[in-house]
Z-matrix of the N, CA and C atoms (Angstrom, degrees):
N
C 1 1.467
C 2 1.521 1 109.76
N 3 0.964 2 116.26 1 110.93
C 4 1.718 3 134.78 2 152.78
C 5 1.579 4 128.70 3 -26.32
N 6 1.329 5 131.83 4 59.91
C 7 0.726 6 128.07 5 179.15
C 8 1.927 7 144.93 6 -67.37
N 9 1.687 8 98.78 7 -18.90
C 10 1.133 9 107.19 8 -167.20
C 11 1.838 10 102.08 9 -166.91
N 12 1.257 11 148.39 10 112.60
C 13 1.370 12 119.71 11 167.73
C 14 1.692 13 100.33 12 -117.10
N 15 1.516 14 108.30 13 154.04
C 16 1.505 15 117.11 14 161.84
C 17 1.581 16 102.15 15 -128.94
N 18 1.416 17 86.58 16 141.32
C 19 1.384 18 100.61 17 177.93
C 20 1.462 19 115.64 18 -156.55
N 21 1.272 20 121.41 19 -151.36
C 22 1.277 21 143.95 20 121.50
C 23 1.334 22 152.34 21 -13.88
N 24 1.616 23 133.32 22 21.93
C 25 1.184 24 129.36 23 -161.95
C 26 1.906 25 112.58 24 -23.25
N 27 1.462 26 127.84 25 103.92
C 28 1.377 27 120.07 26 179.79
C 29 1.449 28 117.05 27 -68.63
N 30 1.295 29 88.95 28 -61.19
C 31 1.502 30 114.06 29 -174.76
C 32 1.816 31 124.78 30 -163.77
N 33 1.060 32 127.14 31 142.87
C 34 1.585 33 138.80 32 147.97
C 35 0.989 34 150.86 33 164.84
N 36 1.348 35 109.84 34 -172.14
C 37 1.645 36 135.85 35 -150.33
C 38 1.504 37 118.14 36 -79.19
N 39 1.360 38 102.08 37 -152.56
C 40 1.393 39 98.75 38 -169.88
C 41 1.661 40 124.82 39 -89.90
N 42 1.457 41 93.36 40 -1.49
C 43 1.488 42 101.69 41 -171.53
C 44 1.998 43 108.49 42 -152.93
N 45 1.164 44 90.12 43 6.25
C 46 1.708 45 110.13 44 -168.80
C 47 1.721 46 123.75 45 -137.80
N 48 1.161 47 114.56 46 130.22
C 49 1.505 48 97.88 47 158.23
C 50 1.695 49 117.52 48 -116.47
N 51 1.410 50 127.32 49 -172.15
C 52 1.339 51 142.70 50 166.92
C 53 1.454 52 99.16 51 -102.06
N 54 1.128 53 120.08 52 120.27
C 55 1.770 54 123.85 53 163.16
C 56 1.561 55 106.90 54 -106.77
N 57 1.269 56 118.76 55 113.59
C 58 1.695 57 122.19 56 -176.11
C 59 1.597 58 94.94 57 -90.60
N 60 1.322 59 121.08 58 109.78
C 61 1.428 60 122.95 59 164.05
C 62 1.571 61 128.33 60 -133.88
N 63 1.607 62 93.04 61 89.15
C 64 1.571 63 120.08 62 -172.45
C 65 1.741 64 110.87 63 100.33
N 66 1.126 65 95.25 64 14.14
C 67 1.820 66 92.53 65 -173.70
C 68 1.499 67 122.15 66 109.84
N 69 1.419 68 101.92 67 1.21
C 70 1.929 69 112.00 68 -168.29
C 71 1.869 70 84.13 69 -122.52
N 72 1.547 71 116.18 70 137.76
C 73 1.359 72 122.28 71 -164.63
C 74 1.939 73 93.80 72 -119.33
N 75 1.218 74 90.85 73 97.41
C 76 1.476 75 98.05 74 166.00
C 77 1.677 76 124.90 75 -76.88
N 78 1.729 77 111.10 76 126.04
C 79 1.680 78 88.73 77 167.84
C 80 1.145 79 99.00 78 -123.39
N 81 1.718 80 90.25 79 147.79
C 82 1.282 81 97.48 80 174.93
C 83 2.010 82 119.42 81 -133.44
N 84 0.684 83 125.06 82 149.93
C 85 1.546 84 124.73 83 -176.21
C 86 1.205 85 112.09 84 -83.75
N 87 1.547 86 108.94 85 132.14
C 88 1.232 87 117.01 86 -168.87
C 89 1.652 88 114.38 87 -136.02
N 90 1.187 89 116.60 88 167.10
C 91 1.874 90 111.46 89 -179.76
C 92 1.954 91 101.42 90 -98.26
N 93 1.413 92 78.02 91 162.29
C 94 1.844 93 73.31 92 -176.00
C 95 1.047 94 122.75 93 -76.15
N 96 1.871 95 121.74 94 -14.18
C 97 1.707 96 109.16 95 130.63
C 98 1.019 97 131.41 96 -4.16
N 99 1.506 98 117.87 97 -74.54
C 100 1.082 99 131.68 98 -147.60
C 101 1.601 100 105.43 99 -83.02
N 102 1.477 101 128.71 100 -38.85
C 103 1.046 102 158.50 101 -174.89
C 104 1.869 103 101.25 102 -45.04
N 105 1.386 104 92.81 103 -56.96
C 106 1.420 105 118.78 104 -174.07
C 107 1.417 106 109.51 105 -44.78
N 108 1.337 107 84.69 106 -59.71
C 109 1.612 108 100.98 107 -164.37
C 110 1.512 109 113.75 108 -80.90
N 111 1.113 110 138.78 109 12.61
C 112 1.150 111 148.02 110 159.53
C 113 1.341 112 120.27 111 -76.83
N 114 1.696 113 125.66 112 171.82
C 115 1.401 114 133.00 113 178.20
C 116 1.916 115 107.30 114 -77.74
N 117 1.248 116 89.62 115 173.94
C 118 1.555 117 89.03 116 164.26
C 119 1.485 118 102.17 117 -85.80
N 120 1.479 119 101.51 118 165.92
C 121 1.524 120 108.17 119 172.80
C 122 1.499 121 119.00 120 -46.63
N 123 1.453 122 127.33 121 164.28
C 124 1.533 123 104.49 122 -173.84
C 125 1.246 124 115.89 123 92.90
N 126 1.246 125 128.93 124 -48.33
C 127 1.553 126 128.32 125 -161.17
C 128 1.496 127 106.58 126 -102.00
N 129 1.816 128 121.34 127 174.20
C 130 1.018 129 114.78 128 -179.61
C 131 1.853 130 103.03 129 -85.25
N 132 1.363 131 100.18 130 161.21
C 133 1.678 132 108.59 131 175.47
C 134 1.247 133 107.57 132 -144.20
N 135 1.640 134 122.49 133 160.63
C 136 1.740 135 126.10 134 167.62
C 137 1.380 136 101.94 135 -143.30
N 138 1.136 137 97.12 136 125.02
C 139 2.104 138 118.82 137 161.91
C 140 0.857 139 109.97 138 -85.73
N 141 1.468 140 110.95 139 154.76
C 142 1.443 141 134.93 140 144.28
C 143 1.264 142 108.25 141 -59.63
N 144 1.593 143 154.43 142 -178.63
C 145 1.309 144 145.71 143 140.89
C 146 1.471 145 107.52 144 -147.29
N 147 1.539 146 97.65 145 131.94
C 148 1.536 147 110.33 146 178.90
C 149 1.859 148 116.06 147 -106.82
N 150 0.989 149 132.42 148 100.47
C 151 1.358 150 108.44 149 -149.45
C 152 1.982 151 93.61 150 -110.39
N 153 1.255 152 100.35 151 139.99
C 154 2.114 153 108.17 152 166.06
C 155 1.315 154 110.16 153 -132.33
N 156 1.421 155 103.55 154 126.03
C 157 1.651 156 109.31 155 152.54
C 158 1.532 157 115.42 156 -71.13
N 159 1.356 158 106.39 157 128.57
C 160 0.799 159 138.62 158 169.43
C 161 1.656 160 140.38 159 -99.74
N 162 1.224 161 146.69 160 82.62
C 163 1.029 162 128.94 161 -160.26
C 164 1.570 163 120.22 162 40.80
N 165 1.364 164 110.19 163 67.65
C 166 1.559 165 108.84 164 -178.31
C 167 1.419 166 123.99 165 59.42
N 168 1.504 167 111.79 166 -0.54
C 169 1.507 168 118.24 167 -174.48
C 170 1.722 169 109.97 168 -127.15
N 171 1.539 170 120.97 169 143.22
C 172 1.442 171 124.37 170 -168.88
C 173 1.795 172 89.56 171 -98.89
N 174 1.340 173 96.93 172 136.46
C 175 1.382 174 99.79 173 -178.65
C 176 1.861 175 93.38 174 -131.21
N 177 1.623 176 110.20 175 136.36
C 178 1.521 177 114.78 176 -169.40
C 179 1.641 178 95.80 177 -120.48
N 180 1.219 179 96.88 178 138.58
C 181 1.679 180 111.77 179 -178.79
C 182 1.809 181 104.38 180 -131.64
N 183 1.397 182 103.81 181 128.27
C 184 1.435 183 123.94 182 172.02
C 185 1.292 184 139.13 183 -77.41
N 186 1.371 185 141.76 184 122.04
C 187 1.062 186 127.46 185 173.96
C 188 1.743 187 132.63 186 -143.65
N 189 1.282 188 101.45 187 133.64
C 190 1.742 189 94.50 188 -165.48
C 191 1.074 190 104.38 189 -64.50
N 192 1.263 191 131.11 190 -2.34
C 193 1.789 192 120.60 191 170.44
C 194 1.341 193 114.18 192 -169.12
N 195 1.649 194 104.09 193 155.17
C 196 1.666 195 102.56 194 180.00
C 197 2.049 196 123.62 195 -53.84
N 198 1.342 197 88.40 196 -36.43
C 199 1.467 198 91.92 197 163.97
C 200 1.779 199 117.48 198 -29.80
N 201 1.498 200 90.22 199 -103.22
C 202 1.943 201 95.19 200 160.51
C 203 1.558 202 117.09 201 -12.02
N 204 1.305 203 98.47 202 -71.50
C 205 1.462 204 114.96 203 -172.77
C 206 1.709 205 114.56 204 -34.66
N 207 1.529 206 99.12 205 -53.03
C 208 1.619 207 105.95 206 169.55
C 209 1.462 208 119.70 207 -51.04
N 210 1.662 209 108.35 208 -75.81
C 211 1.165 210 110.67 209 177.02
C 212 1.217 211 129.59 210 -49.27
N 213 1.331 212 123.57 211 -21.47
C 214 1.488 213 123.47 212 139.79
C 215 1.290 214 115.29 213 -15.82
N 216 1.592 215 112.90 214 -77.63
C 217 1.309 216 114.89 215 -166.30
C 218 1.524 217 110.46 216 -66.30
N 219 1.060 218 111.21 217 -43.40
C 220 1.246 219 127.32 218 -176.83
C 221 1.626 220 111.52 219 -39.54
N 222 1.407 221 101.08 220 -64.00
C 223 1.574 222 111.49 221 -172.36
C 224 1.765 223 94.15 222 -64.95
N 225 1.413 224 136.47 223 -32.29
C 226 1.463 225 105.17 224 165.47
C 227 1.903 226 132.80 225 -82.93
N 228 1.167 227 116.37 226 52.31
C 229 0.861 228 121.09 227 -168.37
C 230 1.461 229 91.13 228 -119.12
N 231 1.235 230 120.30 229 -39.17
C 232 1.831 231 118.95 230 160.87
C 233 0.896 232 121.31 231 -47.73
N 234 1.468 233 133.98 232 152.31
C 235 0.743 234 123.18 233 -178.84
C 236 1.813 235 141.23 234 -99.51
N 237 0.636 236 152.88 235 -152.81
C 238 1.862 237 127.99 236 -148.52
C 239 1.443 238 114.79 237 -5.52
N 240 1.389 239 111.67 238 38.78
C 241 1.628 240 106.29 239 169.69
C 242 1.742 241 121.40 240 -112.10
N 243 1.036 242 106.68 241 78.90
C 244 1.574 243 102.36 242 -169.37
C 245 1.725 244 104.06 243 -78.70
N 246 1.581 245 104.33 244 -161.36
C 247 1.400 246 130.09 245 -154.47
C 248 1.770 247 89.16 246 -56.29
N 249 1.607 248 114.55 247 -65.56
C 250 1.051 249 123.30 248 -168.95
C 251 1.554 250 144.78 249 -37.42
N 252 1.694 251 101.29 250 -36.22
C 253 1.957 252 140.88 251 164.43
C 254 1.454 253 90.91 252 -82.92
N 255 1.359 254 116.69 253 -74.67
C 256 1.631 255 77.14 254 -176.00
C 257 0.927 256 147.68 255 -93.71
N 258 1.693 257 116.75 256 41.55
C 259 1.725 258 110.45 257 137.01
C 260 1.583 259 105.68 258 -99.22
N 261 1.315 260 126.23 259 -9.04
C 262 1.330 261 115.57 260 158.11
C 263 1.551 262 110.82 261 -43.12
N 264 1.474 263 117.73 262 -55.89
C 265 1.205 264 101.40 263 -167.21
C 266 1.357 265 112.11 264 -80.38
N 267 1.100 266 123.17 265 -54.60
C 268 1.712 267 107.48 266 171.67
C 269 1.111 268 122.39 267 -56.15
N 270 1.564 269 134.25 268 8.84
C 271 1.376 270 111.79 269 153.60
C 272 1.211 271 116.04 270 -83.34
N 273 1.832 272 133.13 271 2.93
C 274 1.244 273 144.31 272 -176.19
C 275 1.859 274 101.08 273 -87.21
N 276 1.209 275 79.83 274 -59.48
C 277 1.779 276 107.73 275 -159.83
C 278 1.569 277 113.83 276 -111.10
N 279 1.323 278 109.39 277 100.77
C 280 1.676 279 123.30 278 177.66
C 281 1.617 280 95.85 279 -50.38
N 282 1.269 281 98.31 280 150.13
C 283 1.884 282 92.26 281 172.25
C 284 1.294 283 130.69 282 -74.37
N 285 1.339 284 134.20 283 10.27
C 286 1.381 285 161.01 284 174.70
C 287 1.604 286 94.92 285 -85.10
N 288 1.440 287 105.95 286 -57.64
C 289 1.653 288 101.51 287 -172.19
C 290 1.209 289 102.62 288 -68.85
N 291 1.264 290 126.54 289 -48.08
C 292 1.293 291 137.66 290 -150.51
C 293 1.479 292 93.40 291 -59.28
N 294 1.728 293 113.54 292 -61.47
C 295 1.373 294 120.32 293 -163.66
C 296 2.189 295 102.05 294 -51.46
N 297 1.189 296 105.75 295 -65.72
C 298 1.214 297 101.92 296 -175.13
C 299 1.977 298 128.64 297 -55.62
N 300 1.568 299 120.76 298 -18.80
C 301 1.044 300 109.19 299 137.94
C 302 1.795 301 138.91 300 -56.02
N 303 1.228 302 115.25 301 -45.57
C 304 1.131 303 121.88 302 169.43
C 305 1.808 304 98.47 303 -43.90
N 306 1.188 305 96.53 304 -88.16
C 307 2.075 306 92.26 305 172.29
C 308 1.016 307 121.86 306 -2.16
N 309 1.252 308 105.37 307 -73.41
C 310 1.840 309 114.42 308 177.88
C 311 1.269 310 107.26 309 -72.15
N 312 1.126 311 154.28 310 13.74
C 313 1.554 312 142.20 311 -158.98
C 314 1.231 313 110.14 312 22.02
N 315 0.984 314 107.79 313 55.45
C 316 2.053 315 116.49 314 168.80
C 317 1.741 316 96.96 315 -77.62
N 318 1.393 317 133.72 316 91.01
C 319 1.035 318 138.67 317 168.42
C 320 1.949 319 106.58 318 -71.99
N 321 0.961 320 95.98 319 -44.06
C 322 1.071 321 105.91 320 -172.68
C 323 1.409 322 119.92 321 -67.53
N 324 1.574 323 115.53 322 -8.97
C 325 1.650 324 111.28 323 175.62
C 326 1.498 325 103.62 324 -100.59
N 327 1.824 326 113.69 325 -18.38
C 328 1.079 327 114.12 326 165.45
C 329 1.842 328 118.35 327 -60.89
N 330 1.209 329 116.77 328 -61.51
C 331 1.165 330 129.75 329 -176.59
C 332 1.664 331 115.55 330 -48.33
N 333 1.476 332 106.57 331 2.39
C 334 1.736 333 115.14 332 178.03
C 335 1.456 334 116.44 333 -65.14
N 336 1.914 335 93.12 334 -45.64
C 337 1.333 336 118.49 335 -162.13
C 338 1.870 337 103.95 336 -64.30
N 339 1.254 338 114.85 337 138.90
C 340 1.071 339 118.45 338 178.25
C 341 1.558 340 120.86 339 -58.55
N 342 1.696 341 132.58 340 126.83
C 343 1.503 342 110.04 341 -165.50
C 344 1.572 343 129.71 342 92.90
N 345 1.613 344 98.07 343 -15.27
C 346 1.484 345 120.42 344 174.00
C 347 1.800 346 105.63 345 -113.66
N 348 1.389 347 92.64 346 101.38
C 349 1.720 348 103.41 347 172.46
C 350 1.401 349 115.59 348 -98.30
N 351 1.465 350 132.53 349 164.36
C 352 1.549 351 127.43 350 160.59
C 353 1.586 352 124.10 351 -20.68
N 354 1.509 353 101.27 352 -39.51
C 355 1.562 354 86.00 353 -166.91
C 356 1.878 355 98.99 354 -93.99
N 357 1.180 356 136.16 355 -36.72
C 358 0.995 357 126.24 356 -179.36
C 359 1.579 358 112.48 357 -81.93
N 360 1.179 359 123.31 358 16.74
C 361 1.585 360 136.07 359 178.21
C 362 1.775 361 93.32 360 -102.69
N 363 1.551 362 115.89 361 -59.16
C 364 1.216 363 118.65 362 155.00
C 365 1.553 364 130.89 363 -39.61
N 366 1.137 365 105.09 364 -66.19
C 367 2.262 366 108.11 365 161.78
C 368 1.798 367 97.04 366 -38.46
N 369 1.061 368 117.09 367 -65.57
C 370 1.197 369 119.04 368 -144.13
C 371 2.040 370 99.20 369 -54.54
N 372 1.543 371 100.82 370 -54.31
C 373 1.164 372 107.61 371 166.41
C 374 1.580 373 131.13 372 -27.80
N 375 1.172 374 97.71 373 -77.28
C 376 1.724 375 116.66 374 -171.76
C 377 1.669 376 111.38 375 -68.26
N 378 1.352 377 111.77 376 -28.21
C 379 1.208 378 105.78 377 155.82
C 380 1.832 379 132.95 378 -119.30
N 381 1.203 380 101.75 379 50.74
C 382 1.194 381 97.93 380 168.79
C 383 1.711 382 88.59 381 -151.12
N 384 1.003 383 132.41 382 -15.24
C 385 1.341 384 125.68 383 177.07
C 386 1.456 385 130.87 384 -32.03
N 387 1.648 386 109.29 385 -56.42
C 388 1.298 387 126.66 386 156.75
C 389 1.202 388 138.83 387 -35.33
N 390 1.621 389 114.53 388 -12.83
C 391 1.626 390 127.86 389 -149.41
C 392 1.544 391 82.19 390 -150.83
N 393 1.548 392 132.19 391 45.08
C 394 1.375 393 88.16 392 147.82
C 395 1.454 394 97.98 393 -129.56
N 396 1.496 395 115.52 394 10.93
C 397 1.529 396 113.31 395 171.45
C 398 1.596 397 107.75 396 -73.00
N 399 1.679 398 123.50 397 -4.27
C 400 1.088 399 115.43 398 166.82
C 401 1.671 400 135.76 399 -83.50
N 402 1.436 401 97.74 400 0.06
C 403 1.887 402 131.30 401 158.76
C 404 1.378 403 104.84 402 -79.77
N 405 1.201 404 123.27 403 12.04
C 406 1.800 405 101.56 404 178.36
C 407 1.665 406 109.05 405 61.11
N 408 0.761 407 156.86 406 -28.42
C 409 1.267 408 143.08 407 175.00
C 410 1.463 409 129.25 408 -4.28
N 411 1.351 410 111.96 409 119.80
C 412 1.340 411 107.00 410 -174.88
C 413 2.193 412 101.57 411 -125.92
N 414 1.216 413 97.52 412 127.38
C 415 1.657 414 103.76 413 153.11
C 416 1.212 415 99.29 414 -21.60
N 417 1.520 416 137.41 415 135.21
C 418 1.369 417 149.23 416 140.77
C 419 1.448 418 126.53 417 72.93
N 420 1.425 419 98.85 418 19.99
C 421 1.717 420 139.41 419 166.01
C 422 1.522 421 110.26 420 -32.26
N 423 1.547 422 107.68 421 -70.07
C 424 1.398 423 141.70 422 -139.15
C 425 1.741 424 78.91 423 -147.21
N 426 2.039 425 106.83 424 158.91
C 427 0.892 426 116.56 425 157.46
C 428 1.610 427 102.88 426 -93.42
N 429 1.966 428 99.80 427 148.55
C 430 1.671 429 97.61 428 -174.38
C 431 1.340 430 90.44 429 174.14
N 432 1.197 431 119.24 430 174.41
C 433 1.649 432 143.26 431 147.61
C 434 1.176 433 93.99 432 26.99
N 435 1.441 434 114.92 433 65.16
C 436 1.832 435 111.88 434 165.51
C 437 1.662 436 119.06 435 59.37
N 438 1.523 437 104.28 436 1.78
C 439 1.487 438 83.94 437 -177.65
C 440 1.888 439 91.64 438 -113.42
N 441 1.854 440 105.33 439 146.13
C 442 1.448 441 109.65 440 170.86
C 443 1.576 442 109.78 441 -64.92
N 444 1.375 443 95.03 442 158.52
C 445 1.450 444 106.00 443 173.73
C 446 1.429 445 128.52 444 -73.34
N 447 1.524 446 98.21 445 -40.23
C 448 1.450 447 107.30 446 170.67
C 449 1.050 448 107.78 447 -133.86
N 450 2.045 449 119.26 448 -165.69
C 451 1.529 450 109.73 449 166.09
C 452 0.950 451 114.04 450 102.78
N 453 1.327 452 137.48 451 -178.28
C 454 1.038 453 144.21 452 -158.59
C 455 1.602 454 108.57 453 -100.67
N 456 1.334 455 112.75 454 -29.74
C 457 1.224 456 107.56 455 178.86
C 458 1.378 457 123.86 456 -85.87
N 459 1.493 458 115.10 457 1.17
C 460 1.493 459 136.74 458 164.17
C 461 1.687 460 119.12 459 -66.54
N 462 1.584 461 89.10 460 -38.69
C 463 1.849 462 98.44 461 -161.61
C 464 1.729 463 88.13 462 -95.97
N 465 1.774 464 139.25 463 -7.22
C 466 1.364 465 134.34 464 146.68
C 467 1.265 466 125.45 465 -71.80
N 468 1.584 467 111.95 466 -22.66
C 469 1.383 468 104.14 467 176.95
C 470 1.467 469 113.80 468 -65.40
N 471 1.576 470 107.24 469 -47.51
C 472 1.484 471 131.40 470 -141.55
C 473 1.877 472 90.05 471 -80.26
N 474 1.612 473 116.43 472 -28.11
C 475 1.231 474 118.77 473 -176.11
C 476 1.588 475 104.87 474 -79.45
N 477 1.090 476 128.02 475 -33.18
C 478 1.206 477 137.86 476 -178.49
C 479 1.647 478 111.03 477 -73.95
N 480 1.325 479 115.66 478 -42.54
C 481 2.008 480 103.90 479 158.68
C 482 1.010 481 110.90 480 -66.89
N 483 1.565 482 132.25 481 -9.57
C 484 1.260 483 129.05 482 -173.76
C 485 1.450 484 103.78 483 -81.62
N 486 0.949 485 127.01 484 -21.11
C 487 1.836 486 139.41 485 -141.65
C 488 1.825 487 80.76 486 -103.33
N 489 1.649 488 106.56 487 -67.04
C 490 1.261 489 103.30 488 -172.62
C 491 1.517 490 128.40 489 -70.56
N 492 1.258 491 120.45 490 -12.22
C 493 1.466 492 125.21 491 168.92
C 494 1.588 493 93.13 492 -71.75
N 495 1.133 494 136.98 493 -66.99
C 496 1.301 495 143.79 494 -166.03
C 497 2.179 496 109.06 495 -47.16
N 498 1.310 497 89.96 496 -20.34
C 499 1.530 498 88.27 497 171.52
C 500 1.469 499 97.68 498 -101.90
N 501 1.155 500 144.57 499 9.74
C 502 1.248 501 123.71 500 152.92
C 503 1.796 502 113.62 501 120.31
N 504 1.463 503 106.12 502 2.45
C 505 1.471 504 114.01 503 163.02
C 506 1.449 505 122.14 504 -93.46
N 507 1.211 506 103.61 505 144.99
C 508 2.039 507 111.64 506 -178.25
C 509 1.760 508 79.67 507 -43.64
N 510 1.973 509 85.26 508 172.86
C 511 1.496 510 102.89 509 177.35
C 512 1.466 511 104.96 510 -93.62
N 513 1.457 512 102.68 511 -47.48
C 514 1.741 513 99.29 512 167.83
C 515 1.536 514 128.28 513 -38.29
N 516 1.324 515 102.35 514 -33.22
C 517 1.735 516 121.13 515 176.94
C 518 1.671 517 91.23 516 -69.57
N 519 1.195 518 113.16 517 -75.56
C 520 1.185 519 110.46 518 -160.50
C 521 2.088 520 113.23 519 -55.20
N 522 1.186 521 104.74 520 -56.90
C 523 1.157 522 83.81 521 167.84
C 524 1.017 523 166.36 522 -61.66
N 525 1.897 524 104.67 523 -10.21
C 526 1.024 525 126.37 524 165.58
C 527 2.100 526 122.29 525 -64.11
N 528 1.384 527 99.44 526 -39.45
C 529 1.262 528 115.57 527 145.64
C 530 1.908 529 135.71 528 -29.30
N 531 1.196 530 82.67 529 -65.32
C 532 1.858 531 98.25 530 -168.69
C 533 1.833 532 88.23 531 -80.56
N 534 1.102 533 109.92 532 -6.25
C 535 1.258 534 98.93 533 -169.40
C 536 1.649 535 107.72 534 -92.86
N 537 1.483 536 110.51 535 -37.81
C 538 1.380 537 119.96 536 160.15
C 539 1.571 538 109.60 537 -47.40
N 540 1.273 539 98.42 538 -73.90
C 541 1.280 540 113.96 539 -176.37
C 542 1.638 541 118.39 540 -30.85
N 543 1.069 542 107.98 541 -30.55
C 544 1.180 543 118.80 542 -167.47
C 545 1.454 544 120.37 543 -88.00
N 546 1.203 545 95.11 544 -27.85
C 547 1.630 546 134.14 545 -167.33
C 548 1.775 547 91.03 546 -82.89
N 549 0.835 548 130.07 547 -51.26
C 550 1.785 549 161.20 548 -150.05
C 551 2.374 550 94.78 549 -81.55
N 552 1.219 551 92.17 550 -64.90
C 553 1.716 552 101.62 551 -164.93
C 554 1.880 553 94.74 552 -108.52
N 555 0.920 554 127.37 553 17.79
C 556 1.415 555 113.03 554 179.55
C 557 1.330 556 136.24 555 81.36
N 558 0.945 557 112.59 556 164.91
C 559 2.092 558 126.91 557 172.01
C 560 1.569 559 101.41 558 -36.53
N 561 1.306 560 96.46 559 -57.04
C 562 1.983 561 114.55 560 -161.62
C 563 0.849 562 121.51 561 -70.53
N 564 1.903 563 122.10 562 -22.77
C 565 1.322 564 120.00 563 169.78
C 566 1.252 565 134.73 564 -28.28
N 567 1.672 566 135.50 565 134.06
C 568 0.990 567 133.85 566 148.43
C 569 1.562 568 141.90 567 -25.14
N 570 1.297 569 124.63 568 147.34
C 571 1.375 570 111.70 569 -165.45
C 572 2.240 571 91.23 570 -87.02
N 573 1.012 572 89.88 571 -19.28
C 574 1.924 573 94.57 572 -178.51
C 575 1.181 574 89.24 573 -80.80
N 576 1.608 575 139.22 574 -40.60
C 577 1.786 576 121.70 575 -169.62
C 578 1.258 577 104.98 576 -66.36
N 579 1.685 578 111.41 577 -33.05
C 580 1.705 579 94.36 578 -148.45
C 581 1.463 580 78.05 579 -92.83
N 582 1.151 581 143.45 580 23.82
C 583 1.727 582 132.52 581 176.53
C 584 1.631 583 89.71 582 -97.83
N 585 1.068 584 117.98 583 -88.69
C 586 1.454 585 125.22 584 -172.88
C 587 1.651 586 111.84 585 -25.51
N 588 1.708 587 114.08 586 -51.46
C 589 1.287 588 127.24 587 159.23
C 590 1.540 589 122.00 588 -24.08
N 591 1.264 590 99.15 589 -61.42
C 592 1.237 591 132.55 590 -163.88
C 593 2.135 592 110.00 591 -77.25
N 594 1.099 593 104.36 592 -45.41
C 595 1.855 594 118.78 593 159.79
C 596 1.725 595 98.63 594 -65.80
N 597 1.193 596 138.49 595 -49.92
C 598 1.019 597 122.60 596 -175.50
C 599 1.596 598 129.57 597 -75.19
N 600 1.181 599 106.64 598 -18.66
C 601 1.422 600 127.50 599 165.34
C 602 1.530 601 115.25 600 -68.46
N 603 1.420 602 116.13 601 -51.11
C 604 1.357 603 144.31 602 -164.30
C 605 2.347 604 89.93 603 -73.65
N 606 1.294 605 107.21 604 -33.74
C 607 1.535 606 103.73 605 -168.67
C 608 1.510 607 105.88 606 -90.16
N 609 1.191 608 110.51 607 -23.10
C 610 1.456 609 137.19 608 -163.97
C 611 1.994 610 86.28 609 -46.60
């Protein structure tokens, strides 16, 4: 099993590269994440590697980081979502973004991605929701889903799931909340608006 190769960036395409490592040219499929974040051809590079048999055939998938790499797997655990959608979707959605829509049930930033309709924007939701407080995820992490990146209105959001976990709701619950909420009254909001905000969403 394939865990990792460095090599050679050879050459690629639109959804693939060539990794030359020692003289043997590996391809492997990658998201345009991943694409990005690589050298130009010529230079040295290192993957992640996720590898599936497939119908009698080894198929190798790339990734600039374990992050990706997870949610890879992750996103096929839904269902009609194979190898192919999810690097569709992470070439849309870094897994930081990705994770914090799911939170909020932002169906709708899911449903952008090409291949992602209501009902598998919905699957994706209800069952992966549960599992993304196991990414560390924090309110105002990443820019995304209404929450700032930095600032002051980052360190109110993040105090305000704090407020509501502490009364006794999941954090996923809660953040999905403050995250509306936040989304709803702005950057500037109060750490008391987006609480109250945030209980009223949560009762809704």
């Amino acid at each position: 099993m394939i865990g990792k190769l460095t090599g050679r960036l050879d050459s690629t395409g639109k959804d693939w590269i060539i990794l030359d490592v020692g003289g043997v040219g590996y391809r492997l499929s990658c998201s345009a994440r991943t694409l990005r974040a690589l050298p130009p051809p010529g230079q040295d590079a290192a993957v992640m590697v996720e590898t599936q048999f497939r119908d009698e055939s080894i198929q190798l998938f790339g990734f600039a980081d374990a992050a990706e790499q997870d949610w890879f797997r992750l996103l096929q655990r839904v269902q009609s979502i194979g190898p192919k959608l999810a690097l569709a979707i992470l070439s849309v959605r870094a897994p930081g973004d990705l994770a914090r829509a799911i939170a909020a049930e932002d169906k709708r930033a899911l449903t952008e991605i090409a291949g992602v309709g209501p009902k598998v924007a919905t699957r994706i939701v209800n069952e992966l929701k549960d599992r993304v407080a196991e990414f560390g995820v924090e309110l105002g992490a990443e820019a995304g889903a209404g929450a700032p990146a930095s600032g002051p209105g980052a360190g109110r959001a993040s105090d305000a799931v704090s407020a509501l976990v502490n009364l006794g709701y999941k954090r996923i619950e809660a953040f999905g909340a403050v995250n509306k909420a936040q989304a709803a009254l702005g950057p500037e909001a109060a750490v008391e608006a987006l609480i109250r905000a945030g209980l009223k969403e949560l009762s809704a």
